[in-house]
N, C-alpha and C positions, 0 to 999 in steps of 0.2 A: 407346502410352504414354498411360495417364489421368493428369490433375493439378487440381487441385484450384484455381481462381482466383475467389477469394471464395466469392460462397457458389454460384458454377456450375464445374462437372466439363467437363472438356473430355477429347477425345480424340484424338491427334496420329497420324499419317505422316508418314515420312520416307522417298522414295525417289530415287533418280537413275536417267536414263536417257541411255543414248546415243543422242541424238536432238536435232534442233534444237527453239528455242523455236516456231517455228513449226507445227511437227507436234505439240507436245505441246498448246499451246493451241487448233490445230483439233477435238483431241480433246473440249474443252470447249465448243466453239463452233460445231461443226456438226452437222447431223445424222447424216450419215455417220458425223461423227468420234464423238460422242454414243452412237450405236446399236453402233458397233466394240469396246466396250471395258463400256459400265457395265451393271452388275447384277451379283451373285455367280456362280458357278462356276454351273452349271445352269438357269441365268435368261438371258432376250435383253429388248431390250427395242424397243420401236417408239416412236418420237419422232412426234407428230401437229403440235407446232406449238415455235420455239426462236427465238427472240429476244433475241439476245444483246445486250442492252445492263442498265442499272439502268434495274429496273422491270420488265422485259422477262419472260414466260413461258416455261418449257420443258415442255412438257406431255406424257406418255409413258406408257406402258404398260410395266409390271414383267411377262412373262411365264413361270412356270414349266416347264421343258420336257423336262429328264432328268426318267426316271421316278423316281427316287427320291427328288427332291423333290417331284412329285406327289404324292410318297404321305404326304412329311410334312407337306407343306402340308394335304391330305386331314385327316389326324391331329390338326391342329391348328385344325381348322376354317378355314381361313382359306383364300379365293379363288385358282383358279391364275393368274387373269390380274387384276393391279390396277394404274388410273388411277392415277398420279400427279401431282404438280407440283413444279414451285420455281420462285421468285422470283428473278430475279437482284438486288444489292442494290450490287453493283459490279462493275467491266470496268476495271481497266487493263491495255491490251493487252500480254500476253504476260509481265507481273509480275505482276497478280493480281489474282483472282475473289473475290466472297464470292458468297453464296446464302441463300435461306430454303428449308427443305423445309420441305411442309408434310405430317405425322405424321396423315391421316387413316383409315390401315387397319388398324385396331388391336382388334379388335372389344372392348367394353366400355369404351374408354380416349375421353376426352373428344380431336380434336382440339387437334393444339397444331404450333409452327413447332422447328425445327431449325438454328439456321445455322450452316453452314461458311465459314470462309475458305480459299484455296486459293494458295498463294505460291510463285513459278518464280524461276529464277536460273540463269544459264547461264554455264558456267566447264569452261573444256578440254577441251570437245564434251560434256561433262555438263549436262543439264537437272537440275539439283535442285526437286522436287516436294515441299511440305509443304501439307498438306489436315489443319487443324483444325476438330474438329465440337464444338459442344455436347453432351453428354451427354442421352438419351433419360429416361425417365420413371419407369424402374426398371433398376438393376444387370444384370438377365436382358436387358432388352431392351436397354442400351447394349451390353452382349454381342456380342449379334446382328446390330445394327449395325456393331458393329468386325469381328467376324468377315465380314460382307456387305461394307464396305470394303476389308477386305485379299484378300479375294476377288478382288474384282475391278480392286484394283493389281498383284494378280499376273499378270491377263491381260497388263496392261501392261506387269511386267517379263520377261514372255515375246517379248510383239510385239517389245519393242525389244531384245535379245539379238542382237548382231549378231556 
């Protein structure tokens, strides 16, 4: 869901899992749990350094791996393996995260930050998961993003399918 809140664009999820609060927030907060679940459908990712606190760095590699994102990445000129970051910006444990990404692999696009907030609620063995992002820097690429996020929520409503 996009919405419109002043003059920034945000873009919402909304999922629940049957799962406790505690396993869905290790997902955020370690590397294990970090490296299991993010990146879209055809992407893995290697976590090099994750400090979860405000201020704290998660620092990882986005790796593309099915070949036919290889090929579109190819396509698109754009690297099969890229550095990332983010900033944690808050940690209440196990109600909610925010974060900075920072938006530097963009070829021709000046650097710029990202942030999401990420809000849990646990009710009758339901984790409810709501992760709001800022809007990227053009309509195609918040696309891309939201498609790359629901990507890989779905990993997660697979894992937790019980």
């Amino acid at each position: 869901m996009m919405t419109e809140t002043g003059n920034r664009s945000t873009v919402t999820f909304d999922r629940g899992y049957r799962a406790t609060l505690d396993e869905v927030w290790e997902l955020w907060t370690t590397k294990d749990g970090f490296e299991s679940w993010w990146g879209p459908e055809g992407f893995t990712v290697k976590v090099h350094e994750l400090d979860a606190r405000p201020e704290g760095l998660l620092r990882y590699d986005m790796i593309a791996t099915a070949p036919e994102v290889i090929e579109g990445m190819k396509k698109m000129g754009m690297p099969l393996s890229t550095p990332s970051s983010l900033t944690f910006t808050e940690l209440t444990p196990k109600r909610r995260l925010a974060y900075r990404h920072a938006v530097d692999f963009i070829p021709g696009v000046t650097p710029y930050t990202v942030s999401t907030v990420v809000e849990f609620e646990a009710r009758d063995g339901i984790v409810r998961m709501t992760v709001t992002s800022d809007a990227m820097h053009s309509k195609e690429w918040t696309e891309r993003a939201s498609m790359g996020m629901a990507s890989q929520l779905n990993k997660l409503d697979k894992r937790f399918q019980r």
